[in-house]
C-alpha positions in Angstrom: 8.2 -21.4 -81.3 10.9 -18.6 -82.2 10.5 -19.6 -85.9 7.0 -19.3 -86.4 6.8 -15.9 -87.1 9.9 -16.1 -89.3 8.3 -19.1 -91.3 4.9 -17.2 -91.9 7.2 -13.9 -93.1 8.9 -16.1 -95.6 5.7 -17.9 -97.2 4.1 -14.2 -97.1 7.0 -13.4 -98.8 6.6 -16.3 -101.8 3.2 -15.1 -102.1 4.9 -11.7 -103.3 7.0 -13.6 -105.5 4.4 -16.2 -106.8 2.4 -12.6 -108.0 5.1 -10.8 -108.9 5.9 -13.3 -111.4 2.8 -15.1 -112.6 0.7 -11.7 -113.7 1.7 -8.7 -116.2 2.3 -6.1 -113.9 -0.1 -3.0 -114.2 -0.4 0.3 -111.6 -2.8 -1.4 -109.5 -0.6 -4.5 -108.8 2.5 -2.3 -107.7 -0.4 -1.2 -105.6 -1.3 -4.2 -104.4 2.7 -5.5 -104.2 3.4 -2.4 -102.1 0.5 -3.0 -99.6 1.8 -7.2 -99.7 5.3 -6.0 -98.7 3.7 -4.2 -95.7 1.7 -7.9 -94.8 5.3 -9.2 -94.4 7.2 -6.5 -92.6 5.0 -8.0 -89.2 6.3 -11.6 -89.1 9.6 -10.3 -89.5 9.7 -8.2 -87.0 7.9 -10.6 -84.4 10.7 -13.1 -85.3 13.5 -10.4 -85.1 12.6 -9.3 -81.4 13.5 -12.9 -80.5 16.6 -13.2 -82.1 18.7 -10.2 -79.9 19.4 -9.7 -76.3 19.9 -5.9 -77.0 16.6 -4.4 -75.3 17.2 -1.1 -78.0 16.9 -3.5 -80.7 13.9 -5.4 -79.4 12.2 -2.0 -78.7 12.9 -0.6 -82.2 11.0 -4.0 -83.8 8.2 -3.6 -81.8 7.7 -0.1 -82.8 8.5 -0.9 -86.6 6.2 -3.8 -86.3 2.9 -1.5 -84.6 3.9 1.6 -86.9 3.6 -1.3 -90.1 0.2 -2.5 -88.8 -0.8 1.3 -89.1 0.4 1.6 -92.8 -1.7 -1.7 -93.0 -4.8 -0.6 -92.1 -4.6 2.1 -93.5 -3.4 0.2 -96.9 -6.8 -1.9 -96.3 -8.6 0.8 -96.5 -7.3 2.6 -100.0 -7.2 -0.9 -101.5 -10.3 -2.0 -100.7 -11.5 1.4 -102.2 -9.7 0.7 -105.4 -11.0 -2.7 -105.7 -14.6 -2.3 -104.9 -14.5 0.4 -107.3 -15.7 3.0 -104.8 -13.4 5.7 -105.9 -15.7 8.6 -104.8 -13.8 7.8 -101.1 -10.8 9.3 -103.1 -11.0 13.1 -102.6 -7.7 14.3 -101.3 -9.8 15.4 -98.4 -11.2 12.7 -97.3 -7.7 10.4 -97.8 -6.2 13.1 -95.7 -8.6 12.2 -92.8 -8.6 8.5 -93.2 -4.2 8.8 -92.7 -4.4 11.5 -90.0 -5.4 9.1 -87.2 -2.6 6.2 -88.7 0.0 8.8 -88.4 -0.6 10.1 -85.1 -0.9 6.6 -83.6 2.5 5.9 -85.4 4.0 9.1 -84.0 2.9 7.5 -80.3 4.2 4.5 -80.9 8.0 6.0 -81.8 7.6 8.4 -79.3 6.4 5.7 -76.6 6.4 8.7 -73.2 6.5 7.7 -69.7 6.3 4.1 -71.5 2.9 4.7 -72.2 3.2 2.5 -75.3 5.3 -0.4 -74.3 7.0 -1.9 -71.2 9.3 -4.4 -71.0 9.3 -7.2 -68.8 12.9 -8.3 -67.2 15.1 -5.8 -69.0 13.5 -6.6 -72.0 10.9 -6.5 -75.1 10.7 -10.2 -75.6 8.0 -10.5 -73.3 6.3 -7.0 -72.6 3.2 -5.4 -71.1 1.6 -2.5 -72.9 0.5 1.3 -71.6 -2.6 3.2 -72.6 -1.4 4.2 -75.9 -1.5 0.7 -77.1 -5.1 0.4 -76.2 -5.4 4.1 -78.0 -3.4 2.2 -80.8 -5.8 -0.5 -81.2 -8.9 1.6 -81.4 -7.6 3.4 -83.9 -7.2 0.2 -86.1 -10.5 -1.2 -85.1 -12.1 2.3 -86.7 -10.2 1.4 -89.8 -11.0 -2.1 -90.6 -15.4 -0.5 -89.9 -14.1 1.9 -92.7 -13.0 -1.1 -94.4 -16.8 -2.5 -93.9 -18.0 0.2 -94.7 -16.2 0.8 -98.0 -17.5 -3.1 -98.7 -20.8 -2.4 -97.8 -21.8 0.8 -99.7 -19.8 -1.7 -102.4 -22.1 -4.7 -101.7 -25.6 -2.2 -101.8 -24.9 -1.7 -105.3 -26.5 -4.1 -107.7 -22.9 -5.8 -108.8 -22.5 -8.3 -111.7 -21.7 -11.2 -110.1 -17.7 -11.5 -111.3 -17.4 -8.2 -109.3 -19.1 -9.1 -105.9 -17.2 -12.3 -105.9 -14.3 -9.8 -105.5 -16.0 -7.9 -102.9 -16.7 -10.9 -100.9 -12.8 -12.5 -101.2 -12.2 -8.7 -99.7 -14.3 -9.0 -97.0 -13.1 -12.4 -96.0 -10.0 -10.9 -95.8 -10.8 -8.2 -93.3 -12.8 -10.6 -91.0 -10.2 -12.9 -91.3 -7.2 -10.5 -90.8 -9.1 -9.1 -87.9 -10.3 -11.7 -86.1 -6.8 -13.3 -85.5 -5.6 -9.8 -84.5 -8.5 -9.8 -81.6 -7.5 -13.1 -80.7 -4.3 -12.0 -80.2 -4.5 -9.7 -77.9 -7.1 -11.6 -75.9 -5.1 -14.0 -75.7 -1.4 -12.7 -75.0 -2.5 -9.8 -73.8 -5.8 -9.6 -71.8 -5.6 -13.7 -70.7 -1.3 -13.3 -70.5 -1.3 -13.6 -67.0 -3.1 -16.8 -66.9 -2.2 -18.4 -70.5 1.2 -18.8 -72.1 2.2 -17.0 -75.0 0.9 -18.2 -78.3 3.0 -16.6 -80.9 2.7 -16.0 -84.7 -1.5 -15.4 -84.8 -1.6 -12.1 -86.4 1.2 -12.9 -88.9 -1.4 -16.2 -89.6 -4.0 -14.2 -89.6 -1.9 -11.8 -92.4 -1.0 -14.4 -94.4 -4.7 -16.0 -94.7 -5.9 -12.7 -95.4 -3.5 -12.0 -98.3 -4.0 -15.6 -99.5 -7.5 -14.7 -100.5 -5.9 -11.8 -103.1 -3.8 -14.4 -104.6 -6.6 -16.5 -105.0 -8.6 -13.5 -106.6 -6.0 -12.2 -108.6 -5.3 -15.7 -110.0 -8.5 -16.9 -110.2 -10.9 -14.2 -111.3 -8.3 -11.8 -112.9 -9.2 -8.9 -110.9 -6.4 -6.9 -112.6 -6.1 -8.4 -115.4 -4.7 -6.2 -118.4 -6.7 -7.7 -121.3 -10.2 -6.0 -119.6 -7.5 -2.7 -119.0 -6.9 -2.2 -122.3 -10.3 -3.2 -123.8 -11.9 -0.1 -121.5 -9.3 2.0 -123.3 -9.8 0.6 -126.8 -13.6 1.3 -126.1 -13.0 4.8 -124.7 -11.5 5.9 -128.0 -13.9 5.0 -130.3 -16.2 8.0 -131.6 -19.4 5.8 -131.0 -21.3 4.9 -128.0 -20.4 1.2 -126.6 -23.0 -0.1 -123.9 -22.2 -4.0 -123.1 -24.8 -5.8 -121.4 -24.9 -9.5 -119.4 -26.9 -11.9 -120.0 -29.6 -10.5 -117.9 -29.6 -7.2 -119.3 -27.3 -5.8 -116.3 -24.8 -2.9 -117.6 -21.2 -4.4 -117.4 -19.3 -1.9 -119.3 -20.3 1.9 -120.8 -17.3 3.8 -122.6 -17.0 7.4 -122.0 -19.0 8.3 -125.3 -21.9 7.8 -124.0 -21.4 8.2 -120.5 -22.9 12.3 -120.2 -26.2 11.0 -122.4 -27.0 7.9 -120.3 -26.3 8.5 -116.6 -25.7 4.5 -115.7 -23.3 2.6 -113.5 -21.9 -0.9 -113.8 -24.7 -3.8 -112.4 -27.5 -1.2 -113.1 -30.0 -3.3 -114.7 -30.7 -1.7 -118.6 -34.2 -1.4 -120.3 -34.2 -0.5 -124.0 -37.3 1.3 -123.8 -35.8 4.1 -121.7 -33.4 5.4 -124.8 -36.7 6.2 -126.8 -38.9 9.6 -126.3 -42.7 9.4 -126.0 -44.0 9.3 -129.8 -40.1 8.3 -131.6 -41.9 6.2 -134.9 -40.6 2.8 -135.6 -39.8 1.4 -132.2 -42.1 -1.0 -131.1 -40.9 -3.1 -134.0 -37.2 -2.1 -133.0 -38.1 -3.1 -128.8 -39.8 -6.4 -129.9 -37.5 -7.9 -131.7 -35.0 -6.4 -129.3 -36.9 -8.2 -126.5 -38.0 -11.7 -128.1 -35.4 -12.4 -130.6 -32.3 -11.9 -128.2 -29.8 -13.7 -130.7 -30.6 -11.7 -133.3 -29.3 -8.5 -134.6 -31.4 -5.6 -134.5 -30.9 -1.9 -136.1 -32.8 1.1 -136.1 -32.2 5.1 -137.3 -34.1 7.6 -135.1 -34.3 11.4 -134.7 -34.2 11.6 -130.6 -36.0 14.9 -130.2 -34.3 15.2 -126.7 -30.4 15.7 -128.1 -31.9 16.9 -131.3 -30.1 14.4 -133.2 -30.1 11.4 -135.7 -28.7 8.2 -134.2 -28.5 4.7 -135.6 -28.8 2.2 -133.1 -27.6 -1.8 -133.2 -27.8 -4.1 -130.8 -26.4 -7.6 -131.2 -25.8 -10.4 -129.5 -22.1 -11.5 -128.2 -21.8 -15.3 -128.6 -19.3 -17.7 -126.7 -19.4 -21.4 -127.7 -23.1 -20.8 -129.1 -24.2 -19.9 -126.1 -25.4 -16.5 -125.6 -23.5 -14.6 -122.5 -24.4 -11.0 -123.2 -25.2 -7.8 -125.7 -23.8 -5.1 -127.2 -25.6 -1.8 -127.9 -24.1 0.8 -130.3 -25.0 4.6 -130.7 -23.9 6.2 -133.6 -24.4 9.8 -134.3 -25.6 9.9 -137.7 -27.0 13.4 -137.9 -24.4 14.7 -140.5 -25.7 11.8 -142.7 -29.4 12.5 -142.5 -28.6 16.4 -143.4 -26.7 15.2 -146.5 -29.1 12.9 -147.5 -31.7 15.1 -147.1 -30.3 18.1 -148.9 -29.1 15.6 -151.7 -31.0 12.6 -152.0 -30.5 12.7 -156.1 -26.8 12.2 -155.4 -26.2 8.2 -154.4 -22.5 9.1 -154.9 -22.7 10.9 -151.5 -25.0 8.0 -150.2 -22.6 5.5 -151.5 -19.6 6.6 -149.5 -21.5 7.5 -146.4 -22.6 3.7 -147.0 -19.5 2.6 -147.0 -18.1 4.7 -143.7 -20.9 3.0 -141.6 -18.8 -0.3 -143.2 -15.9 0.8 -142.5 -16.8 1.6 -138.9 -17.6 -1.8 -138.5 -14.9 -3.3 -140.0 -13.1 -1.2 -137.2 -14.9 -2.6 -134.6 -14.4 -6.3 -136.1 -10.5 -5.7 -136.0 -10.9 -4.2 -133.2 -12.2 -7.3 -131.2 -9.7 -9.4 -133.0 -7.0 -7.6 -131.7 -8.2 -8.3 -128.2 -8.5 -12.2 -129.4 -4.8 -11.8 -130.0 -3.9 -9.8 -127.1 -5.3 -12.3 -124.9 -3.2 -15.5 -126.3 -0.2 -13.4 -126.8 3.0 -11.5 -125.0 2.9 -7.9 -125.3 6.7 -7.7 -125.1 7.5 -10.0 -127.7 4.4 -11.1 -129.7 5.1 -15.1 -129.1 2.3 -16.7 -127.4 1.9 -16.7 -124.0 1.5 -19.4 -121.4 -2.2 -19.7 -121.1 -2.4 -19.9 -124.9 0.3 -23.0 -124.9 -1.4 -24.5 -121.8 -4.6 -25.1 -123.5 -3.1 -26.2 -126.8 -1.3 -28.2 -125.7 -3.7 -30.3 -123.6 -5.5 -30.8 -126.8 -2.7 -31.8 -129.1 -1.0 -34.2 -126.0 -4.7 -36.1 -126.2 -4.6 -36.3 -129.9 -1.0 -37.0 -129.8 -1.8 -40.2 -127.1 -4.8 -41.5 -129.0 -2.7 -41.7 -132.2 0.8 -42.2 -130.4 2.4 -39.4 -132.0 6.1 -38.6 -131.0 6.5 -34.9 -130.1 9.0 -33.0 -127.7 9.2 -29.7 -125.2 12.0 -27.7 -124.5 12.0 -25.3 -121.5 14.7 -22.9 -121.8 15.9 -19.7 -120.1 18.5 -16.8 -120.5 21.7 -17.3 -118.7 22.6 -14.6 -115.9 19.7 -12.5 -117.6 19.3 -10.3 -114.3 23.1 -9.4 -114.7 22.6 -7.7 -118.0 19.3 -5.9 -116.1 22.2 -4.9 -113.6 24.6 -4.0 -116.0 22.4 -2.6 -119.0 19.3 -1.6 -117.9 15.5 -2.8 -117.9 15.5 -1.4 -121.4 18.3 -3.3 -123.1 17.2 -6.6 -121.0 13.8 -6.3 -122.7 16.0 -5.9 -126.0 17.8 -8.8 -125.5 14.8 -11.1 -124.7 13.2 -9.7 -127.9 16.5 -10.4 -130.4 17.0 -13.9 -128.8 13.1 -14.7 -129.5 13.6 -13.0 -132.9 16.6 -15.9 -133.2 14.5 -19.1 -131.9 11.6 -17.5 -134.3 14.4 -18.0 -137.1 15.2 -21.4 -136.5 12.0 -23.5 -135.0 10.1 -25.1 -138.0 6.8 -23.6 -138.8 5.2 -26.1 -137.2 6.7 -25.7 -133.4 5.1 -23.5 -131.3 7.0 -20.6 -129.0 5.5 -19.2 -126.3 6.9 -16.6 -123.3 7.0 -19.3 -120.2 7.2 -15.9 -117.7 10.1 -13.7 -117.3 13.3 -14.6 -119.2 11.7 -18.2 -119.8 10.4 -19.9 -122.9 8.8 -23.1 -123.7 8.4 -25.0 -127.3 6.0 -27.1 -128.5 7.2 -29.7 -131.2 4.8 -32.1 -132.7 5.7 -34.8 -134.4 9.5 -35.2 -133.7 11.3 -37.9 -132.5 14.1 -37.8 -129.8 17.0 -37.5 -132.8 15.5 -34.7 -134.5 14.6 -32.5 -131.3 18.3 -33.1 -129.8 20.0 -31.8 -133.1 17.2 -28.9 -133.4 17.7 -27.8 -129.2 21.7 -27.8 -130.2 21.3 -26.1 -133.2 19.3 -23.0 -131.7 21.3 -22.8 -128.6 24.3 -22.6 -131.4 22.4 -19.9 -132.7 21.4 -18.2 -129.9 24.9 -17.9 -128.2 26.4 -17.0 -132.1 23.7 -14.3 -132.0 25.2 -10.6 -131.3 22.9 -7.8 -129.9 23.5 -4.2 -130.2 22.9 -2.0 -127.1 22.7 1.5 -127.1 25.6 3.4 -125.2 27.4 0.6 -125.0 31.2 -0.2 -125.9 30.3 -3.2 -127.8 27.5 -5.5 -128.8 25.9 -8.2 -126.1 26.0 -11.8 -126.6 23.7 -14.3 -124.1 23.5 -18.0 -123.4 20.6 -20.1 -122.9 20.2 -23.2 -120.8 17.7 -25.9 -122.5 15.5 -29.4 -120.9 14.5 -31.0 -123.5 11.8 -33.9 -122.8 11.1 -36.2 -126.0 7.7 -38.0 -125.1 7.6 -41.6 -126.7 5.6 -43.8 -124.3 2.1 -42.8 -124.3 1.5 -45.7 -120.9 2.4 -42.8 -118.7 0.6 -40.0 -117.5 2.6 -37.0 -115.7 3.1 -33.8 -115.6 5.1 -32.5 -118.8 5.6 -29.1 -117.1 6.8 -30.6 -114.3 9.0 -33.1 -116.0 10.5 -30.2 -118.0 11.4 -27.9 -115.7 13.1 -30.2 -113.7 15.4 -31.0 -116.6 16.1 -26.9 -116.6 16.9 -27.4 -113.4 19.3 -29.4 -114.0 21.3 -27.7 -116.9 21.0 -24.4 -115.4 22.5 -26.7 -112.1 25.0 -28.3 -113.7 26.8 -24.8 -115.1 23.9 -23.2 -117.3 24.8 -23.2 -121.3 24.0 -26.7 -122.1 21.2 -28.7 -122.4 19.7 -31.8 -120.5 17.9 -34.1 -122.1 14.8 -36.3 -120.2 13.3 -39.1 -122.6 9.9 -41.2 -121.2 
């Protein structure tokens, strides 16, 4: 019974692993890593009150324990802002009032007078009654998890797009979830612990089902995902108004352009009509076609009597598969145009170019969504593709490759001791030295293999069409290559050579159907077991 507590803080603590590895790492998930490491300070200190005899000892983990359940609830409370969105809760004001009663309940807690906090039982804190202050304690969390709800709800009133209030609702199951088992708790082992025995570890579970639910949302709907992070700023730099619509007309993004003419928030349902004055010529045409002929593009110039100035207007559809999942609106301010062409309408030289600036401007925005295409499949540290990218290809090319029993191989490999040149070197000169050694297996793979960033200091290649002879002499040729390679390093003495350990797995019966990943990263494992700098081979 000791141990459950301990084994709930170390599966907390995989889940902070797990996301510290599997996502790119933005500001809002050191956020959310900071409030995770707070989820597993609990279970470690319930477990660590059972392993000493020293009552001082025991004391100070069941004050560190309370004081990090007030750093939690308050943490619920800023991240829930964050991640509903609801970041008019942010005034320093108002954070300063929803701390104050946290820290004063932590300040009781340390300072425990007269035992009004905590007792112990026998000469000790192992088993314990509590004082006033804990009940004072309590309420003061209780208040926090109904600002919590209350953050959700004023969240929830809003008319969200439907991606977004899943989030809300995985945060909300959190709370209730988190909460519930805290209740239980001290009904339980506290209220009841006179006529029950102890049941131990049930806020720590109800902590780690709680944080189980962000994993699931970060992982599964990407609420921090850094391809929509840097598509906001991409469209928050353009000169022209940018209004993306859902399927059902609901706003789902506005750039900052156009934000002070159109006073709309994400969900807000759009109506095309509203961006017209009474009496504005030429838009009934513009609104039907808008309205009946949804896959089409429509375009229309207009003097809007309210801004006093011309604007050409598109809107066209955005297509996924054929299938029609939203719309994008332009504004563009095309008043310096109309002047010119009015004042010089016998010049189509001046037309001409103006012409081709409203090409060029779309152009731009053509190169701009192709860059986000490529951000999404690629690594933004070393431009090879990423994992998701190589996922999906290669489930398609392992079915063609079945159908038509096609030899090909993968090779998992990973930098040697990577975090001692981090140690040694610097974050800086370990990003340098994953970028030469990719620029090194970029030099020596075929045009035909495919290299991707596996995560971390790990990559993985995709070789088509190669049989077991010709992928062993390629894997021993690049980790020749590789360990030959020498990388310079600023302020240092000398330049920085690195080793990599290889599995290799050479696919030749088609009868079987396992996991490839699986099968190599286990050879990996095995290299990087057997001394690292070598490579083991798995042939199926």
């Amino acid at each position: 019974m000791v141990w459950i507590d301990l084994i709930l803080f170390f599966v907390l603590f995989a889940l902070f692993v797990y996301i510290f590895v599997s996502v790119n790492i933005t500001n809002l998930h050191k956020v959310y890593l900071a409030f995770h490491f707070t989820m597993m300070i609990w279970p470690f200190c319930q477990f660590a009150v059972k392993t000493t005899d020293n009552s001082t000892y025991q004391l100070f983990y069941v004050k560190a324990a309370f004081v990090d359940s007030a750093l939690l609830s308050t943490g619920w409370i800023f991240f829930t802002i964050l991640l509903t969105g609801q970041t008019r809760f942010l005034r320093r004001r108002t954070m300063l009032l929803l701390s104050v009663p946290a820290v004063l309940a932590s300040a009781g807690v340390i300072a425990n007078p007269h035992s009004w906090f905590v007792q112990p039982v026998n000469g000790g804190y192992i088993q314990r009654t509590y004082g006033p202050f804990f009940w004072l304690f309590i309420t003061v969390v209780i208040i926090q998890v109904i600002i919590s709800l209350y953050v959700i709800s004023a969240a929830l009133t809003q008319n969200l797009v439907p991606r977004v209030r899943t989030q809300v609702m995985l945060v909300l199951k959190g709370i209730l979830t988190v909460t519930a088992f805290i209740l239980l708790d001290i009904l339980l082992n506290v209220v009841l612990d006179r006529y029950l025995p102890v049941i131990p570890g049930m806020t720590s579970l109800g902590i780690l089902l709680s944080a189980s639910f962000f994993v699931v949302s970060i992982n599964r709907d990407k609420v921090f995902d850094i391809v929509t992070i840097a598509h906001q700023d991409v469209m928050d730099t353009i000169g022209h108004g940018i209004l993306v619509l859902d399927e059902h007309d609901n706003v789902v993004e506005i750039n900052r352009f156009l934000s002070p003419y159109m006073h709309l928030h994400r969900g807000e349902p759009f109506d095309i009509g509203i961006i017209f004055p009474e009496g504005t010529p030429g838009v009934e045409s513009f609104i039907q076609a808008y309205r009946e002929h949804p896959l089409e593009r429509s375009e229309i110039e207009i003097f809007h009597t309210f801004i006093q100035r011309y604007l050409n207007i598109q809107a066209a559809p955005i297509m996924i598969s054929g299938s029609r999942v939203g719309r994008i609106v332009t504004f563009q301010d095309i008043t310096e145009l109309q002047r010119l062409i009015h004042e010089t309408n016998h010049q189509n030289k001046i037309l001409q170019e103006r012409n081709h600036s409203l090409i060029e401007v779309q152009k731009e925005l053509f190169e701009t969504n192709r860059q986000l295409q490529q951000m999404a499949v690629t690594d933004s540290l070393t431009g090879c593709y990423n994992r998701h990218y190589l996922t999906q290809h290669l489930e398609d090319e392992v079915i063609q490759n079945r159908e038509a029993h096609i030899s090909f191989a993968l090779i998992l490999l990973d930098i040697d001791f990577f975090k001692t040149v981090n140690d040694t070197y610097g974050h800086l000169a370990g990003d340098e030295v994953i970028c030469q050694t990719v620029e090194v297996l970029k030099q020596e793979l075929r045009p035909t293999d495919v290299l991707a960033r596996y995560g971390g200091e790990e990559f993985i290649v995709y070789m088509p069409d190669t049989r077991e002879s010709e992928a062993l002499r390629l894997a021993e040729h690049v980790k020749t290559q590789v360990e030959w390679n020498q990388i310079a390093i600023a302020n240092t003495a000398g330049p920085v050579s690195v080793t990599i350990s290889m599995g290799l797995l050479t696919i030749n019966d088609f009868s079987r159907k396992t996991s490839l990943f699986e099968e190599v990263d286990q050879a990996l494992y095995q290299a990087k077991h057997k001394g690292r700098n070598r490579i083991v081979h798995i042939a199926r």
